[in-house]
N, C-alpha and C positions, 0 to 999 in steps of 0.2 A: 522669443516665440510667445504667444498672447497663448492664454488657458484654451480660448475656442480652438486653437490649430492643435496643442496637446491631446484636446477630447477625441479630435479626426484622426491626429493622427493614433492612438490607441485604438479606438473604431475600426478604423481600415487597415491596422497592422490583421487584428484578430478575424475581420471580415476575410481579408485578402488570405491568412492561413486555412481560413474553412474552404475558404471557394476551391481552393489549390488540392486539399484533402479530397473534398465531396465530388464537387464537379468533375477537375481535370482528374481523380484518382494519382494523381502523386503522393510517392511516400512521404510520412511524416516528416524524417530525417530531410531530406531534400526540402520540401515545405518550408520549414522551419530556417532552414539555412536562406531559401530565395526572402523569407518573409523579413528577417535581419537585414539583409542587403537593403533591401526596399525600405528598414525607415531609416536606414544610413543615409541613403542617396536623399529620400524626404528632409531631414535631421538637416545637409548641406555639409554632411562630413567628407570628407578629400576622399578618393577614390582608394589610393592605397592607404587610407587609415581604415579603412573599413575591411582591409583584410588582413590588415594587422591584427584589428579588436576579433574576428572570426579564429583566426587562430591563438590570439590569447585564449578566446573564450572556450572555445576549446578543448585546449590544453589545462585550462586551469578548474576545469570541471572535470574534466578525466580521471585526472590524477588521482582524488580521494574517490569519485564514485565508481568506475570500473573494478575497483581494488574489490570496494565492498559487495558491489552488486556479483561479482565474479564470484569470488569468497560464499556469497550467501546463497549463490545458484547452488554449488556442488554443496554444502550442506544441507542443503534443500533435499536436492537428490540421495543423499547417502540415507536419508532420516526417511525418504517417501519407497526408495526399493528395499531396505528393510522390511519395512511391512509396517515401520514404529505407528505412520495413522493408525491404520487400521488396528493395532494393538489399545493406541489411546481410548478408539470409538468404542472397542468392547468392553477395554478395564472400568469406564463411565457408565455406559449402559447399564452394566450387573448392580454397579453401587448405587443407581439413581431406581432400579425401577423399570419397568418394561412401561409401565403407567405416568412415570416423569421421567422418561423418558429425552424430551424435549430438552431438558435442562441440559441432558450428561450430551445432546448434540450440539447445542450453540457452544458449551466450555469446550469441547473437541475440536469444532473449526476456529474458536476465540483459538487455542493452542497452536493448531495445526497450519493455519492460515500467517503464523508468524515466519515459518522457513519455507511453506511449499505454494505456491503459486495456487490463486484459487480456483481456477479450471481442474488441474492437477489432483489437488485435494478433492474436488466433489465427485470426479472419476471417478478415484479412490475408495471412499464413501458411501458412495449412493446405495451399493446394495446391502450398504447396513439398513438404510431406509428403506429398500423392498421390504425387509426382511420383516422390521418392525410393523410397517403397516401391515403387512400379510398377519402376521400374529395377533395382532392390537384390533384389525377390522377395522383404524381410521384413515383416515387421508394420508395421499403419502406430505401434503404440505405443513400434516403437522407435528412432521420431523424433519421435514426437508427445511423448508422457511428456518428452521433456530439453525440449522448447519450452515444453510448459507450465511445467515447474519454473519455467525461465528467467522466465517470463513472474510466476509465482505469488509468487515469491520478492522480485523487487524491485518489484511492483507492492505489494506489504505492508510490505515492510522501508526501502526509498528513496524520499524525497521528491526530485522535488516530486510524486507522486501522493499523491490527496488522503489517504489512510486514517492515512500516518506524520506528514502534516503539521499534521491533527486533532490528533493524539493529544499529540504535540511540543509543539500549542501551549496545550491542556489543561493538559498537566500542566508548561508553564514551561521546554522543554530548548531548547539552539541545536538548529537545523537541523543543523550541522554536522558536531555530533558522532552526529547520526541519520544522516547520510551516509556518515561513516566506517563506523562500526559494524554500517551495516546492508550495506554492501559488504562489508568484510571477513568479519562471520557470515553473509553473505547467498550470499556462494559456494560456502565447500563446503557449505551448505547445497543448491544448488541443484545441485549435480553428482550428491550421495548420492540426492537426490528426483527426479534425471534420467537420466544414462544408465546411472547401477549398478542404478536402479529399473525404466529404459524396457528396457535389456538382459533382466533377468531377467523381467518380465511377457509382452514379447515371443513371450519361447519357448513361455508357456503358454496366449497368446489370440494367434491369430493372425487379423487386419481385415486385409482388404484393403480399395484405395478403392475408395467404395460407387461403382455404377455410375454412377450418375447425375454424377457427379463426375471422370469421367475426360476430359471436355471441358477442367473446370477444372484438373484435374492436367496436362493439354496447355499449356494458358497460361501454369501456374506456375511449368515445366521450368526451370531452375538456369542452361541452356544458352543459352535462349532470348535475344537481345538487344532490349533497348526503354531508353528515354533515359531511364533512371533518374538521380541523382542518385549518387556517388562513394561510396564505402564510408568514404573519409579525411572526408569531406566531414560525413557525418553524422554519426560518432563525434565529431568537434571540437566540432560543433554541441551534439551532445548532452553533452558537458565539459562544456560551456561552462559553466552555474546550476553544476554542481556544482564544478567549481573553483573560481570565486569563491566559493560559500560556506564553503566549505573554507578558502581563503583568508582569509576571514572571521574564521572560529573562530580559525585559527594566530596571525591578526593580536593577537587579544584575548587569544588567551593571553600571550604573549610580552610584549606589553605588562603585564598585571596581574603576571608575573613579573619583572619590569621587563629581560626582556633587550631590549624595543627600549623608545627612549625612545619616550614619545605625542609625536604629529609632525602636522603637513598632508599630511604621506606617509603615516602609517597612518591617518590619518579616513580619507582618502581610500580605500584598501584596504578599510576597515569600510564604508564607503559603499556602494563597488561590490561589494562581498561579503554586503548585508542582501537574503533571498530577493526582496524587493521589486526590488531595483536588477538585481540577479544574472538574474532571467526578464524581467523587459524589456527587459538586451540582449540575451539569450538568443533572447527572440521577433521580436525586430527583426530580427535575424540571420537567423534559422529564414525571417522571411519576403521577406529582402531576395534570399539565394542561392537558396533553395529554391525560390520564388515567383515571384516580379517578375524572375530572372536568366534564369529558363528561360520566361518569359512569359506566366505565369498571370495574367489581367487582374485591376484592381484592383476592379473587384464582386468578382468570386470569391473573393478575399481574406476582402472583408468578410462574404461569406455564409458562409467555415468559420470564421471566427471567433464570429460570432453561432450558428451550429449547435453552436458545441466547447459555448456557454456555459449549453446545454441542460441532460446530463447535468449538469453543473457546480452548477446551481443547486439541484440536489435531494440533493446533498452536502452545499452549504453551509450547507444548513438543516437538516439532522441532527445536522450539527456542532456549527452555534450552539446547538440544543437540549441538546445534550453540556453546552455549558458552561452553559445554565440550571442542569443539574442539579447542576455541580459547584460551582454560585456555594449553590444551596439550605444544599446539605452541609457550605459553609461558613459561612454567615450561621447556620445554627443550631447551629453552634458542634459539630457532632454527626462534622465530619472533622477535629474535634481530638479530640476521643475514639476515637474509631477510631485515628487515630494513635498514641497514645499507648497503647492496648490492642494493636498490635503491635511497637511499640518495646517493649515489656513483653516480649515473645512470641518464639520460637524462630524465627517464620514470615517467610521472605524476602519483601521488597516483588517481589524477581525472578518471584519462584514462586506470589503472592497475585494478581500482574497477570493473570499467565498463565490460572490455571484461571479470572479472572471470563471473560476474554474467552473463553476455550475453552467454557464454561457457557455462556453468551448466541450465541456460532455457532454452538454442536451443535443449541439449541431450535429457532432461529428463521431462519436459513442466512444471513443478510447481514454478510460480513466486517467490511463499513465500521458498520454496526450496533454489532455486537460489539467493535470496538475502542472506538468514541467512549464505548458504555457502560460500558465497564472504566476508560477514562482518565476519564469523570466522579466514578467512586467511589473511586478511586487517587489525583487530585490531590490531596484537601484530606488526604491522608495525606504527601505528599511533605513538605511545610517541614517537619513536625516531624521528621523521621526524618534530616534532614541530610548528605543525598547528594549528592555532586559531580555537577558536569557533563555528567560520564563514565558515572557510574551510574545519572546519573535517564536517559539515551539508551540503557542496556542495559534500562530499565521496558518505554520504548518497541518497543523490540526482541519485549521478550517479551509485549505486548500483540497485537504480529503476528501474532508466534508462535502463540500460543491461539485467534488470529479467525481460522485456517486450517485447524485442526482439524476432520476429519473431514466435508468434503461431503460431504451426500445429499441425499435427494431435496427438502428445502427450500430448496435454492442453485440459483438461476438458473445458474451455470455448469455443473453438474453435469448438465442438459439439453443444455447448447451445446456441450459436450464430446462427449456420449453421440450425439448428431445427427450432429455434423462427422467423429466418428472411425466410425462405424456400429455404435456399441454398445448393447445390450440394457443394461436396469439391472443385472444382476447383472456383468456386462464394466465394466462403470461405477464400480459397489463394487469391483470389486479391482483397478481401472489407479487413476483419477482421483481417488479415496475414500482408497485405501492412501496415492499421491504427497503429499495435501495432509496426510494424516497424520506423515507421513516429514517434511514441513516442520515441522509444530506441533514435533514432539519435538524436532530436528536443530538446531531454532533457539533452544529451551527449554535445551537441552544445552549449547551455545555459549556462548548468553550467561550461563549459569551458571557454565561455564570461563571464560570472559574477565572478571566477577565476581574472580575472584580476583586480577588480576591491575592493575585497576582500581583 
């Protein structure tokens, strides 16, 4: 197959998934599966090897992410009906300042936004922002803007939510080094897209909270006391998966380096440190103090865990669909040529990740979409190209990056923002529209600086 058929056929796999999204309104999951078929049958692969590689693919994407993403729902949920946000947003507030304010909300959704979904989270939230702006006399976006960052930034960039944990496991990286990386690029990321961004829009849209909503800015007052859970409490809790993973990766490095010998001490460290082990004590935890200490009966338990596994389920099947596609592109041998036509090529795998994903969120608005389709067309490019560790978790990074680009008005969030903060659409284009844009680029940036030093 000559480069110009590769170009088409890339084109028209991603063409033919939007049209199938937008136009006909087929689910993603189905999408995605008809979209694989289609460059099978293109590709000249045999009929039934094409549903062979669908259910490898499948299968072989299931396995680790359902585990995690399942795992990381109900953690999510055990951490979000405790009340532990809302416990984080006041313990911050008090310490930071009614007057910076801003800061103690972008480190709250930076936090918060790594277990709970960030719809969820600004639910949660928001009438700490009534609350303040009533107090403070300013815009509510110039505490709203640093919450979303907070929220936007590691809900794309840190696992265990689900969209870095896809993508991670698509295209082959540790967890770990998705964790590093996506904290370290994921904060000034999320400062520059929060209060340098919520400061300056502030002065020029100025929202008050909408009436209807001053009840709830009454409940959500910063001052108010009610038997939250500790602000020490939930942070540790919240450590917790990402330490052991973390620990995880250090283990395997060190070892393959041979500074530590392999031992019964470091299995064990690997052990406790593989995302599987790492969110099951993590959840146990979440719901032994948070739950069962403060005396949430054991139904109720089991009813937010069966409700976390809701949403959960319609990720994981977008996922697996991901990897049909990326099992196709390699059984027909067609993401070794692609590989090797940009190992030829000037074009960074950094900056080839980015625009798929940026192309596929601008058409069709679904972040978690956009990511899994870029990391289907990107894996079978990685082996050849022979990137460490370190650099295939900087792909991922910038897979984020690009599925954050530019909401409007086909992203559900871009509603739930425009509602909660009482914004008209054109308020909506220049606070929430500009912010997630400020991430694509901030993050694009980053990880191309940090690229160098990798």
């Amino acid at each position: 197959m000559s480069v110009p058929f590769i170009l088409f056929l890339v084109a028209s796999t991603v063409a033919l998934l939007l049209f199938m999204v937008l136009k006909l309104k087929i689910n993603a999951f189905i999408s995605l599966l008809i979209t694989a078929i289609y460059v099978g049958i293109l590709s000249g692969m045999p009929l039934g090897n094409i549903l062979k590689s669908i259910q490898e693919g499948m299968g072989g994407t299931l396995g680790f992410v359902a585990t995690v993403v399942g795992l990381g729902a109900i953690f999510g949920e055990m951490l979000e009906s405790s009340g532990g946000a809302e416990s984080m947003a006041r313990y911050l507030v008090k310490k930071f300042g009614k007057e910076k304010a801003s800061w103690a909300m972008v480190l709250t959704g930076f936090m918060v936004g790594i277990p709970i979904f960030l719809d969820v989270g600004f639910i949660i939230l928001v009438p700490i922002v009534y609350a303040l702006a009533r107090d403070t006399k300013r815009s509510l976006l110039y505490y709203g803007i640093p919450l979303l960052a907070g929220l936007a930034v590691t809900h794309s960039f840190v696992p265990p939510t689900p969209g870095p944990v896809a993508v991670a496991d698509i295209i082959k990286v540790d967890l770990g080094w998705v964790i590093f990386f996506g904290v370290i690029l994921g904060l000034p990321t999320a400062i520059i897209a929060g209060p340098f961004w919520g400061r300056y829009i502030s002065q020029k849209i100025n929202l008050l909270p909408p009436a209807e909503f001053f009840a709830i800015a009454a409940e959500g007052d910063p001052e108010k006391k009610q038997a939250l859970p500790s602000f020490r409490s939930i942070f540790l809790i919240i450590s917790i998966p990402l330490l052991l993973i973390l620990l995880n990766t250090l283990t395997g490095v060190l070892v393959d380096k041979k500074v530590l010998a392999a031992s019964l001490f470091t299995d064990i460290l690997e052990f406790c440190g593989h995302p599987f082990t790492a969110l099951i004590i993590a959840t146990l935890v979440a719901i032994y103090f948070l739950c069962l200490r403060r005396g949430m009966p054991r139904q109720r338990i089991l009813e937010l865990s069966t409700k976390a596994l809701g949403p959960a389920g319609i990720i994981i099947l977008i996922t697996g669909a991901g990897g049909v596609l990326k099992q196709i592109l390699v059984d027909s041998g067609i993401g070794k040529m692609m590989a090797e036509s940009i190992a030829g090529s000037s074009m960074s795998p950094i900056l080839l990740a980015w625009v798929l994903a940026a192309v596929v969120r601008v058409t069709q608005g679904s972040a978690t979409v956009a990511m899994i389709t870029a990391a289907g067309i990107i894996a079978p490019v990685m082996p050849e190209l022979n990137l460490t560790m370190p650099e295939s978790a900087l792909v991922v990074i910038a897979i984020a990056s690009g599925a954050t680009l530019l909401s409007h008005v086909n992203d559900s969030g871009f509603w739930l923002v425009g509602k909660y903060l009482g914004m008209n659409e054109k308020q909506t284009l220049q606070s929430w529209t500009v912010m997630e844009t400020i991430i694509a680029f901030c993050g694009l940036g980053f990880t191309l600086l940090a690229s160098l030093f990798v």
